[in-house]
N, C-alpha and C positions, 0 to 999 in steps of 0.2 A: 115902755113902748107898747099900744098897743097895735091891733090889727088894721086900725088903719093907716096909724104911722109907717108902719110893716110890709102895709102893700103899697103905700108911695115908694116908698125905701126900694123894695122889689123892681120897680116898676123903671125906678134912676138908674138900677142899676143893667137894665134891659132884660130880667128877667121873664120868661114869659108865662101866663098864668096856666098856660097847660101841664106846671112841672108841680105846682104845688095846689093845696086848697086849705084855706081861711075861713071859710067854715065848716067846719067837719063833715065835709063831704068827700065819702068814701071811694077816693077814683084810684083805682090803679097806677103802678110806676109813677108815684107823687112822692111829695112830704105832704103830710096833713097837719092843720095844727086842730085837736078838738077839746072840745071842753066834757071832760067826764066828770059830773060832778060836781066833788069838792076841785079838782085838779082840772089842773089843763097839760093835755099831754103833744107832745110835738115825735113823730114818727115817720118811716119810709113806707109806705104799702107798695110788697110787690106784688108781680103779676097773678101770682097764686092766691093774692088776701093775706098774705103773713107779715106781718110787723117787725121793721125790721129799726135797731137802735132808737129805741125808745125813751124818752125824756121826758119827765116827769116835772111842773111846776104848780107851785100854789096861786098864783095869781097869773092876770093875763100879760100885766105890763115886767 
C-alpha cells in the first residue's frame, strides 16, 4: 500500500487529516509517516516534539 492508497483508506474510514501527516510533515499530536532516507518511518509526535512508538520500514508499500 502506498500513501495514496493509505489516504483513500483513511479517508473511508472517516479519518480526519488533522490526526495524521503523509508527508513528513512535522505537526504536533499526529502520526507522521516520513521517509528518512533509506527507511521510511511511521511515528506519534507529541506535543513536546518527542517521538513517540516508532516503526521502522524498508519500503513505502
Amino acid at each position: 500500500m502506498d500513501r495514496a492508497i493509505l489516504k483513500s483508506k483513511l479517508d473511508d474510514f472517516g479519518i480526519a487529516p488533522i490526526y495524521y501527516s503523509l508527508d513528513g510533515e512535522l505537526i504536533p499530536d499526529c502520526i507522521i509517516l516520513f521517509h528518512n532516507y533509506h527507511a521510511w518511518e511511521v511515528f506519534y509526535l507529541d506535543e513536546r516534539g518527542d517521538r513517540n512508538n516508532t516503526r521502522n520500514f524498508e519500503s513505502e508499500h
